[in-house]
C-alpha positions in Angstrom: 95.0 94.4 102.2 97.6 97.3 102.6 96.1 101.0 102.7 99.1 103.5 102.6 97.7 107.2 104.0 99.4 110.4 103.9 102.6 108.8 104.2 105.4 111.5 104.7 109.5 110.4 105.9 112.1 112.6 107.0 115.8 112.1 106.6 118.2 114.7 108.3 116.7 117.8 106.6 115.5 115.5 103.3 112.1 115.2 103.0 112.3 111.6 101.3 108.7 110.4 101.2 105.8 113.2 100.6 102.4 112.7 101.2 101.7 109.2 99.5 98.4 107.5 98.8 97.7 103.8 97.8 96.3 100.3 98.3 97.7 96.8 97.8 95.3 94.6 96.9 95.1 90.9 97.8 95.5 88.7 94.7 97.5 91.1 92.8 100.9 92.9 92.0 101.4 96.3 92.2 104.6 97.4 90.7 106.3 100.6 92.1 108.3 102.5 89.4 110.8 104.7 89.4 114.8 106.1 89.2 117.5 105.9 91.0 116.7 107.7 94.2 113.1 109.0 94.3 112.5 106.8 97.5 111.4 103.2 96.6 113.3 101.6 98.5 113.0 103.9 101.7 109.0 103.7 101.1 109.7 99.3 101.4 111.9 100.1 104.3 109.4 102.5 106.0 106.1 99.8 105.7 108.6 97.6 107.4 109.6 99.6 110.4 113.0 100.0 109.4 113.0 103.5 109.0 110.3 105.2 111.1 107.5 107.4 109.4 107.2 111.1 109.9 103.5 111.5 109.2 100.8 109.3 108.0 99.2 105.8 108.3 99.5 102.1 107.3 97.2 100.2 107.9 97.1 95.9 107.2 93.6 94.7 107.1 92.6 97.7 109.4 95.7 97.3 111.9 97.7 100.3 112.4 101.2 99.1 111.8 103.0 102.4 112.6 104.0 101.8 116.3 104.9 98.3 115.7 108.6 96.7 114.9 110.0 95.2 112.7 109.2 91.4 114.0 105.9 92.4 115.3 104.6 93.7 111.2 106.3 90.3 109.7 104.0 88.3 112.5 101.3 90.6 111.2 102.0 89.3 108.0 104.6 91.2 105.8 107.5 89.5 104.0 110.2 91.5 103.4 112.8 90.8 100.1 116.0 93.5 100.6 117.8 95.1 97.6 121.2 92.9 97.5 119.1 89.9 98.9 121.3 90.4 102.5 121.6 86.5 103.0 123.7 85.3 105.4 127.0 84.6 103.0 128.4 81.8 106.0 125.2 80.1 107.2 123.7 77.2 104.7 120.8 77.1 102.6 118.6 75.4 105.5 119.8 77.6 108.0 119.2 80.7 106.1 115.6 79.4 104.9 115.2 78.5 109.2 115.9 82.7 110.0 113.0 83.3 107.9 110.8 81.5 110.8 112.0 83.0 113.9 108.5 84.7 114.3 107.4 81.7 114.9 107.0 79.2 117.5 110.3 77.0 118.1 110.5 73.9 115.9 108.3 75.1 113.5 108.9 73.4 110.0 109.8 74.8 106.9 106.8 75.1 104.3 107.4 72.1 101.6 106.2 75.0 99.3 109.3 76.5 99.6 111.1 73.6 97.0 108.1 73.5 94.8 108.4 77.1 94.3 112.1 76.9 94.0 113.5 73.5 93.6 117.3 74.4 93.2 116.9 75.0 96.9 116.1 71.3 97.8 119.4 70.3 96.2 121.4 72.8 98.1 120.7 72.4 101.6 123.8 71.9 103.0 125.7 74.3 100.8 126.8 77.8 102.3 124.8 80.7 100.8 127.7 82.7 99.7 128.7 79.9 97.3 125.2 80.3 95.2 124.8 82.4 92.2 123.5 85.6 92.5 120.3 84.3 90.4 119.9 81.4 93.6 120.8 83.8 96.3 117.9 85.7 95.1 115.5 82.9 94.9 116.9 82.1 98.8 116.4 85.4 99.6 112.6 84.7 98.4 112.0 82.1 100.0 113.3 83.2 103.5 110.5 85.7 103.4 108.1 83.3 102.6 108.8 80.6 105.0 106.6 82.5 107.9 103.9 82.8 105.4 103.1 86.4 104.7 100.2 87.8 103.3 101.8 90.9 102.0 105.1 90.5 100.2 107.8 93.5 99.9 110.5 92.8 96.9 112.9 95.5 96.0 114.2 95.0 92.5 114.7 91.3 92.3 116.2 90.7 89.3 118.9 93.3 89.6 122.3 91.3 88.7 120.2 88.0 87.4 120.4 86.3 84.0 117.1 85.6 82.0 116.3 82.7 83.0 116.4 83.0 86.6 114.3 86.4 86.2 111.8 84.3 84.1 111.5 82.0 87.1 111.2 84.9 89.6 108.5 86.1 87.5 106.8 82.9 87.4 106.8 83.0 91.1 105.6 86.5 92.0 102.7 85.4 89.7 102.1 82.1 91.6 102.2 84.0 94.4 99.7 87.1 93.9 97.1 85.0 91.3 97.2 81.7 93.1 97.6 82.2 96.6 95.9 85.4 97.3 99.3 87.6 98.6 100.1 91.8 97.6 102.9 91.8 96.1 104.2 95.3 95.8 107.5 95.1 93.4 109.9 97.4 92.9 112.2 97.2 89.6 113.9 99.7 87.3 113.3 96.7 84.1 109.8 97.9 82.5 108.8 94.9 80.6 109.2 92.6 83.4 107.2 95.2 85.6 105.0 95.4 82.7 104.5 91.6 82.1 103.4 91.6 86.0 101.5 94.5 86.8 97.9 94.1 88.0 98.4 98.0 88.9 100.8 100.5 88.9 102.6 103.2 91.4 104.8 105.9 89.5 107.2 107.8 92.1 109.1 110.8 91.3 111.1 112.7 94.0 109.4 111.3 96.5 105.9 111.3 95.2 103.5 109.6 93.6 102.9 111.4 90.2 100.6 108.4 88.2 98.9 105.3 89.2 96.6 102.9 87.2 96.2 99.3 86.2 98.9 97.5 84.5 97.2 96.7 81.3 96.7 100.9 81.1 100.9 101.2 81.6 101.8 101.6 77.9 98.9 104.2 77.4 99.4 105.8 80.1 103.1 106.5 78.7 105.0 105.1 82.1 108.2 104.3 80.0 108.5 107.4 79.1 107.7 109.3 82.1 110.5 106.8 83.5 113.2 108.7 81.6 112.5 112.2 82.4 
């Protein structure tokens, strides 16, 4: 679905991103691992088009994404989940959920989906988004990615900040998501067992490259908690 090639990103005089190789597959999620700093998040940034890339390809079902923008790769079909959810705090629930389909045409509705996947939602329509719980800003913050239908879904550590049972809901989701209705999910988290409990496959990034990848049923062989805390 997503085929990553030689990707290399330059900050300044930091050389963030070097030389990084891999595929998202449709139907699964791949979990990208990793501290503080190694580059996750500037890797979920670059596929975007919100940093540009130095060196390399990205390709979506054979399209080069590289010189497009920002709107143009989420009307290609990526879905974009930010680390701190960066929902509008002063706009409601609908109209928050209603950003999430500029791409498309004018008056287009919002998926019913949306409230199946996350019924808390339905109830809070009208309320601002800066008055939900961190736990239901996330699951907003979801759900605006998902309302222009992506095929390819970006989520940098979405249950940082959350309590249990919103996590176990998240998780849920992300499963729905990948297993039932065909997306790539690439996830990023720091929390090992619920990266663990998800994985289909398995990207481990350290200083800016990609040091082990494998299936997720392979993790706990392949001693990823461990590398972790080196």
């Amino acid at each position: 679905m997503l085929q990553v090639q030689g990707l290399h990103q330059h900050y300044g005089g930091s050389h963030i991103l070097r030389g990084l190789d891999f595929g998202l597959r449709a139907g699964e999620v791949t979990v990208l691992l990793g501290r503080n700093g190694v580059g996750k998040t500037t890797l979920l940034k670059t596929l975007m088009g919100l940093v540009p890339a130095s060196q390399g390809q990205m390709l979506l079902d054979g399209q080069e994404l590289n010189a497009l923008p920002p709107h143009r790769r989420v009307r290609a079909g990526l879905g974009f989940v930010p680390q701190g959810r960066e929902i509008f705090n002063r706009l409601t629930v609908r109209e928050n959920l209603l950003m999430g389909l500029a791409p498309r045409p004018a008056g287009s509705p919002l998926p019913p989906e949306l409230f199946t996947l996350f019924p808390v939602l339905q109830q809070m329509l009208g309320r601002r988004g800066g008055d939900l719980s961190g736990g239901q800003q996330q699951q907003l913050a979801i759900a605006r990615a998902l309302a222009c239908g992506p095929r390819v879904l970006l989520l940098d550590e979405p249950t940082e900040g959350i309590q249990p049972s919103v996590i176990k809901d998240i998780g849920r989701v992300i499963r729905h998501l990948a297993h039932e209705r065909g997306l790539a999910v690439l996830l990023v988290e720091q929390f090992y067992d619920f990266a663990a409990e998800l994985a289909d496959q398995y990207l481990l990034m350290q200083r800016g490259q990609l040091v082990a990848q494998g299936r997720g049923g392979d993790m706990a062989a392949d001693g990823v908690r461990e590398r972790l805390a080196l």
